[in-house]
ZAMARGU-4260 file (C-alpha; in steps of 0.2 Angstrom, whole numbers, plus 5000, padded with zeros to 4 digits):
<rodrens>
0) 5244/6079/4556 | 5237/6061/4549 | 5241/6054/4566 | 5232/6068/4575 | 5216/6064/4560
5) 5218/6045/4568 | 5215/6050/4584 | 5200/6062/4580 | 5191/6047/4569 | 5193/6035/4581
10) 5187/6046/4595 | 5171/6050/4582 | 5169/6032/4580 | 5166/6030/4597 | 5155/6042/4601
15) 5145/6035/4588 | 5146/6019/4593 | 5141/6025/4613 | 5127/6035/4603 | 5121/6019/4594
20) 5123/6008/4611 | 5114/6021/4621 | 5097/6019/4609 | 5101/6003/4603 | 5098/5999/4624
25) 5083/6011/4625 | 5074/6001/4611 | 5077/5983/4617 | 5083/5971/4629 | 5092/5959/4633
30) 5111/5969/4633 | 5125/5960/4626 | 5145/5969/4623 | 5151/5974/4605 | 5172/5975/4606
35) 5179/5985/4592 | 5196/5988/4587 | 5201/6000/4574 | 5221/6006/4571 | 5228/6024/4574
40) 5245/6023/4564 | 5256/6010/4574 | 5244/6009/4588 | 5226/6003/4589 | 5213/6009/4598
45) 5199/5995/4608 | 5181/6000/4609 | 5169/5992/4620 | 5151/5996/4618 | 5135/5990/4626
50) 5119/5988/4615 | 5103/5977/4618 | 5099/5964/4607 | 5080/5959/4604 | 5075/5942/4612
55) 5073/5929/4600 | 5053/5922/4602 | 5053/5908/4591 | 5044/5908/4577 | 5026/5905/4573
60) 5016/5900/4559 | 5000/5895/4561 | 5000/5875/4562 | 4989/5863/4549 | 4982/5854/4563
65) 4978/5863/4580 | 4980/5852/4595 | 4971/5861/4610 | 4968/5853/4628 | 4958/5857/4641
70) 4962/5856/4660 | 4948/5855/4672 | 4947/5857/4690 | 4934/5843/4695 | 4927/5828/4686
75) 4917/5830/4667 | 4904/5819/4677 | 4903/5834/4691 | 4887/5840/4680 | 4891/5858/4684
80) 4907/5868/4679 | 4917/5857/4671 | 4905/5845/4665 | 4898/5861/4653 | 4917/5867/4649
85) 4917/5849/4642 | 4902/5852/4632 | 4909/5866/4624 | 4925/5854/4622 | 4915/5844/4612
90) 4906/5855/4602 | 4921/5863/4594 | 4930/5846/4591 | 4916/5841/4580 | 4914/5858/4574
95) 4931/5860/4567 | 4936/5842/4567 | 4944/5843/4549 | 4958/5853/4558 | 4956/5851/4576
100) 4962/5838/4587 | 4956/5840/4606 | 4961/5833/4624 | 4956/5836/4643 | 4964/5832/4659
105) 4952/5833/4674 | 4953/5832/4693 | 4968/5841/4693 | 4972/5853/4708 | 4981/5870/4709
110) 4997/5862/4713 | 4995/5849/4700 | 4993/5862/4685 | 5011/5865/4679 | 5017/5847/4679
115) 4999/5845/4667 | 5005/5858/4658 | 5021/5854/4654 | 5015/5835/4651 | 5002/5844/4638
120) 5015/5854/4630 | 5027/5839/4627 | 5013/5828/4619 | 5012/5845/4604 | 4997/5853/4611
125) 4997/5870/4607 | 4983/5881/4614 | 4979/5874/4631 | 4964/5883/4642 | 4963/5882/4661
130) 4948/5883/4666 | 4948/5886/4685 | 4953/5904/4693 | 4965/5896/4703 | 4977/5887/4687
135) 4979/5906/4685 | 4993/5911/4696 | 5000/5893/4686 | 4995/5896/4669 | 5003/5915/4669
140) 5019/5908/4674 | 5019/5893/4659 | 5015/5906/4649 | 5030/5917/4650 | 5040/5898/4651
145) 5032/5893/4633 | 5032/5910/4622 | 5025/5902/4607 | 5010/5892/4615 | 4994/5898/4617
150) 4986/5901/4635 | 4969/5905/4639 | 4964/5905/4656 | 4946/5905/4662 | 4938/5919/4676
155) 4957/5925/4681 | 4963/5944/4678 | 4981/5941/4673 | 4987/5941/4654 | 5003/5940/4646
160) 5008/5942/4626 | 5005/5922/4623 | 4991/5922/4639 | 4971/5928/4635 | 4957/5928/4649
165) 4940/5922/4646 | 4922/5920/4655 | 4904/5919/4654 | 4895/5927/4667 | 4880/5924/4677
170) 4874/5938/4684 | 4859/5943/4674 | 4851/5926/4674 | 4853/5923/4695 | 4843/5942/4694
175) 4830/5934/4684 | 4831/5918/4695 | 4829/5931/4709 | 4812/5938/4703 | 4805/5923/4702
180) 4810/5917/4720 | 4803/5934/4726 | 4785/5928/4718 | 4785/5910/4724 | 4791/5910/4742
185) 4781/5908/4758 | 4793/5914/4771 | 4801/5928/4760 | 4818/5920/4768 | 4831/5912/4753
190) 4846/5900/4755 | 4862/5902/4744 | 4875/5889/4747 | 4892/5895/4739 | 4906/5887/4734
195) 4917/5902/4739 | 4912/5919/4742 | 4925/5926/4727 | 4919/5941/4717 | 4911/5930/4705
200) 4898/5921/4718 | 4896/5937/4728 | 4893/5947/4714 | 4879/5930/4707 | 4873/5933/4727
205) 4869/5949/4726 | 4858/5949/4710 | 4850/5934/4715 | 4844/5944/4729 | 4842/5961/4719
210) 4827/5952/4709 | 4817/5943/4724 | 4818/5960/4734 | 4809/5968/4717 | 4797/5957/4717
215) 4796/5951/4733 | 4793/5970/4742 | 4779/5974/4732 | 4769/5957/4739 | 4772/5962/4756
220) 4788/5948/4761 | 4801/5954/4770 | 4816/5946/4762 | 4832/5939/4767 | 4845/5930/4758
225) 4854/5919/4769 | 4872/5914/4764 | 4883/5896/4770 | 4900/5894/4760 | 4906/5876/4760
230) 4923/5881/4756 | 4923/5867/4739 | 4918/5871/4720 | 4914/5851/4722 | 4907/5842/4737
235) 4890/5837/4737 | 4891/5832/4753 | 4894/5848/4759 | 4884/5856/4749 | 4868/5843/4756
240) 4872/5847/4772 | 4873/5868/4769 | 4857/5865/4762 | 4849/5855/4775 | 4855/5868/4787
245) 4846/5884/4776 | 4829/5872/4777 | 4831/5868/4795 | 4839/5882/4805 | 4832/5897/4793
250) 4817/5890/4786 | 4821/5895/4768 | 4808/5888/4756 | 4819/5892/4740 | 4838/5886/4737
255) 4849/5893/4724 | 4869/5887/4723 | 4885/5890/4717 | 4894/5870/4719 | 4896/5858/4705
260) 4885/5844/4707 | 4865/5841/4707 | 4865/5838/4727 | 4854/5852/4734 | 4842/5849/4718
265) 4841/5832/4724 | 4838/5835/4742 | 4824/5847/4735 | 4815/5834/4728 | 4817/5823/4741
270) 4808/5833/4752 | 4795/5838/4740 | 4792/5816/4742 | 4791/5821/4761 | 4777/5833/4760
275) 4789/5849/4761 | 4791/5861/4745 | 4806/5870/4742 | 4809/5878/4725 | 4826/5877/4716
280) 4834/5884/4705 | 4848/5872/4696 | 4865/5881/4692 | 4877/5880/4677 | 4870/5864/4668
285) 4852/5857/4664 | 4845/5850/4680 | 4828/5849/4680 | 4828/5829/4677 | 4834/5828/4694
290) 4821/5839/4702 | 4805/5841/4690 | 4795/5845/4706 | 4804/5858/4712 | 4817/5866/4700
295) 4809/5882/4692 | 4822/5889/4681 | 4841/5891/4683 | 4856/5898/4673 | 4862/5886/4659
300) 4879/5892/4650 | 4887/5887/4633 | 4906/5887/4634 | 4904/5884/4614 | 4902/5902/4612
305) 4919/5908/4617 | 4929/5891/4611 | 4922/5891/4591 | 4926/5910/4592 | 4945/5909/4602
310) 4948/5892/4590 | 4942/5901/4574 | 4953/5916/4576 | 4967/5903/4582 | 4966/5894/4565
315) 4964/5911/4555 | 4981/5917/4562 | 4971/5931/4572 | 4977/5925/4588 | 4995/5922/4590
320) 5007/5919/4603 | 5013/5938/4604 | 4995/5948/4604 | 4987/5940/4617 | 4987/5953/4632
325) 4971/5964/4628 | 4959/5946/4626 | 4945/5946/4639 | 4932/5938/4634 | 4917/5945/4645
330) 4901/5937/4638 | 4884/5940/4643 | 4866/5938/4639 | 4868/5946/4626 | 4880/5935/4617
335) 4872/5920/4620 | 4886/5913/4629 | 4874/5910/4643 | 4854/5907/4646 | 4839/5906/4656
340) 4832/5890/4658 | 4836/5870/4669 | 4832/5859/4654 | 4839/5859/4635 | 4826/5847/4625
345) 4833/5835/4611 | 4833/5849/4597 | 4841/5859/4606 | 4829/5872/4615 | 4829/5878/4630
350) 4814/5878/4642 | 4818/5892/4653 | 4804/5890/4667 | 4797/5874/4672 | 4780/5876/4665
355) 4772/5869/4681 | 4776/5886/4689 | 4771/5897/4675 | 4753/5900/4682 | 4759/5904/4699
360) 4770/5915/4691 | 4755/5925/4679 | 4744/5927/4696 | 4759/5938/4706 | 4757/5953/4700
365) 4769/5969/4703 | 4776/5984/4694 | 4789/5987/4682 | 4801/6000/4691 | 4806/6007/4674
370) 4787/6011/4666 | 4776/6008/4684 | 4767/5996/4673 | 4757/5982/4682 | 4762/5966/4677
375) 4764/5947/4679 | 4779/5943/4686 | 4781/5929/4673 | 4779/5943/4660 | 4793/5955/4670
380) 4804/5940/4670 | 4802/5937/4650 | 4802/5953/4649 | 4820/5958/4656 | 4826/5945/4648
385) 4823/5952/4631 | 4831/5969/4639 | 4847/5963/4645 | 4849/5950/4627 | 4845/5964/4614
390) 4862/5974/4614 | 4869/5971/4598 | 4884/5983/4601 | 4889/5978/4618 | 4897/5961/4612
395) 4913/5971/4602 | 4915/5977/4619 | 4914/5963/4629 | 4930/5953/4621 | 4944/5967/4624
400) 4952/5970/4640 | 4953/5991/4633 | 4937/5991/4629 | 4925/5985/4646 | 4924/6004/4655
405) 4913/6008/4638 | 4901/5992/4642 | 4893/6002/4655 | 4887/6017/4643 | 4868/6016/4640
410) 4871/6024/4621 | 4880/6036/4611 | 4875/6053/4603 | 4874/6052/4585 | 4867/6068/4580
415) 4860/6061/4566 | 4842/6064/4562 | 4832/6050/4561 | 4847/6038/4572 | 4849/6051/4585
420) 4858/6039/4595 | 4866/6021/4596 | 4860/6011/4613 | 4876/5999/4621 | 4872/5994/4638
425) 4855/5986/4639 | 4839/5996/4643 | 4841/5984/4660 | 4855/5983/4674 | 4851/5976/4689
430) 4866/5983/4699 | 4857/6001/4697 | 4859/6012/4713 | 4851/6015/4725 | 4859/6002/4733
435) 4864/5997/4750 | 4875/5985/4758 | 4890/5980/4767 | 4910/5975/4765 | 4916/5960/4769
440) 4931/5958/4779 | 4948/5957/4772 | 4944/5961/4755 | 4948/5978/4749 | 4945/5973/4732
445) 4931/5986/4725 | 4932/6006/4727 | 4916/6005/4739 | 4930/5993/4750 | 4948/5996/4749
450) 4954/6004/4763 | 4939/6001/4774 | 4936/5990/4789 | 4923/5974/4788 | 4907/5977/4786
455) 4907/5996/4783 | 4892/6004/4775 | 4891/6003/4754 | 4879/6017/4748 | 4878/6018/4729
460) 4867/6033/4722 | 4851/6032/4712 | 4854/6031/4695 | 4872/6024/4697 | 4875/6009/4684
465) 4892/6001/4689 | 4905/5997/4679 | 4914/5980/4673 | 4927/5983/4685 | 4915/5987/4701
470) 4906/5969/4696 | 4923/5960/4692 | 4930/5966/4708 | 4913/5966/4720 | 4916/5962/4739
475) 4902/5967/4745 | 4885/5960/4749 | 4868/5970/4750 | 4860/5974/4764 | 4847/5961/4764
480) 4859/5945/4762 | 4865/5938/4778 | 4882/5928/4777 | 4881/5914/4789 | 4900/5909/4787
485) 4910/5894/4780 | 4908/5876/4786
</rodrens>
């Protein structure tokens, strides 16, 4: 009987032990074997049992001093992209410089990234941002290589547990940029040079051309945006030439761009000292010292925005190495994370329309497709600024991957008396239907795309506001922009 008793525990044990390797595996991972071996009278009795074990991240506490670098992909001298990520740099190393020690690497291409990275990571830095969407692909796969450092990846869409995203967009100043265009031209025919028609520029494209057909229509031009891509985020060369090309062959009489340098604001100006006015609007950085004659306004961004608040919650222990997957940073007007305006003065203000085309800008006069009011286009242009700036509750929104279908919502319902409701998105989108446009070939990106051939017809329905997701993902151009290729 006592053997017989061996023999039933031991077979107990082992089920329990299958039992506890079964959900032992089913909560965690990596497996590793577990040999036991327990006597039955003379004999003994060998169980083998698979469980999982939890992977061992190292640990992290939040270090004394942060080191953070900075990799950019053209020069701090480029005056555009990085040049402004590099203010932002700045900024926050003065801001927090009893605690923060900063660094940058610049000029470095795709393929150059993870040797940068790992060179960064040796020297002790442990938050490093990338600020070019093509380090992503790079950055994602460091990340999962160093679990206890601290990526954030600029414009990209892929996250991991020690990997956050980041940008501020432009969209709603190149709309405003746009109204202003549709006022001022001659021709009623616009020149965009592009870097790259990515989501991000189309999507910068298509407002641009949004707000100069608003205004524009109601003076009587017919107009056309006509689009060049140069292939390059920097070559002013390039970026000369496209522009020479728009004045030349499409007799544009306003330029607007998406490339790194001041090249198609200086070729403005030359040709104003010609005798032949073209207006400009200056992209990313203050340009206007380069073209007072010709630059009107343009689209200024503050990187400083998103690093004190990624840096301060770094430092707080907010951010870690293990709850990084939901962080998108997805800043607009209304965070001040970007502005109207081609010309910061030395206290800091910004002028946001060169005063030399204010009056022009008072004389047009049109309606306000919300409330048929007639008025200055200057005023429209103030005026939709305001709109799209004052939503307070958009920006808790607007830094959470969960969280950016809500941004779209133009309020909710209280039911409260006297607050009958809380407003989110602002009074103003400009990618409100009706809308018309076209796909562009081999993209498939967007739901008004994917599946369809090139240039298949996009109809988006009055009323329709689109989402985060149909702007993040747009691959489409509306039916008034005419993309002229690459060169």
């Amino acid at each position: 009987m006592a053997k017989l008793a061996s023999y039933v525990l031991a077979i107990v044990l082992l089920i329990i032990g299958i039992v506890a390797g079964y959900y032992a595996g089913f909560y965690t991972a990596p497996q590793k074997v577990i040999t036991t071996t327990i006597p039955v009278g003379a004999a003994t009795v060998t169980m083998t049992t698979t469980v999982t074990a939890t992977p061992q991240v190292p640990a992290y506490t939040v270090p004394e001093k942060i080191k953070a670098a900075w990799i950019y992909v053209g020069p701090v001298g480029d005056f555009g992209w990085s040049y402004m990520h590099d203010v932002g740099r700045r900024v926050v190393a003065e801001l927090f410089k009893d605690w923060l020690e900063t660094t940058y690497v610049e000029n470095v291409r795709a393929d150059q990234a993870p040797a940068v990275i790992d060179e960064l990571v040796k020297k002790g830095y442990t938050v490093i941002f990338t600020t070019s969407f093509d380090f992503m692909d790079q950055t994602f796969d460091k990340a999962m290589q160093y679990p206890n450092i601290l990526f954030f990846h600029c414009s990209g869409y892929k996250r991991w547990k020690n990997m956050g995203t980041y940008f501020a967009d432009l969209y709603q100043i190149y709309y405003l940029n746009g109204l202003m265009a549709g006022a001022l031209t001659k021709t009623g025919k616009l020149g965009y040079v592009a870097a790259h028609t990515i989501p991000e520029v189309v999507r910068h494209i298509n407002a641009f051309a949004i707000g100069a057909k608003e205004v524009g229509a109601q003076l009587g031009k017919n107009i056309t945006v006509y689009v060049i891509e140069i292939g390059e985020w920097y070559n002013p060369d390039k970026a000369r030439a496209a522009a020479k090309t728009l004045v030349e062959q499409f007799n544009v009489d306003v330029l607007i761009f998406t490339e790194d340098s001041t090249a198609v604001v200086v070729f403005a100006q030359d040709l104003y000292k010609q005798g032949k006015e073209v207006y400009v609007f200056s992209h990313y950085s203050p340009m206007y010292e380069w073209g007072p004659d010709v630059v009107v306004s343009g689209q200024l961004v503050r990187w400083e925005v998103i690093y004190t608040d990624i840096l301060a919650k770094v430092k707080a222990g907010i951010y870690r190495p293990d709850n990084l997957e939901n962080i998108d940073y997805w800043y607009l007007l209304n965070t001040g994370a970007v502005d109207l305006g081609a010309h910061v003065y030395p206290n800091g203000s910004v002028m946001h329309i060169n005063p030399k085309f204010i009056p022009k800008l008072k004389e047009a006069k049109v309606k306000d497709v919300l409330t048929g009011e007639l008025v200055s286009v200057y005023d429209l242009v103030m005026r939709r600024y305001q709109q799209m700036k004052e939503a307070p509750l958009l920006q808790p929104l607007q830094g959470q991957a969960l969280t950016h279908l809500l941004e779209s919502l133009e309020k909710v319902e209280t039911g409260a008396k006297y607050v009958p409701a809380a407003p989110i998105a602002p009074i103003f989108e400009p990618f409100t239907g009706p809308l018309k446009g076209y796909c562009l070939p081999e993209r498939g990106y967007s739901r008004f795309c994917t599946g369809k051939p090139g240039y298949a017809e996009v109809n988006i329905p009055p009323g329709e506001r689109l989402t985060h997701d149909d702007l993040w993902n747009m691959d489409f151009f509306v039916s008034w922009v005419a993309y002229q290729g690459k060169i």
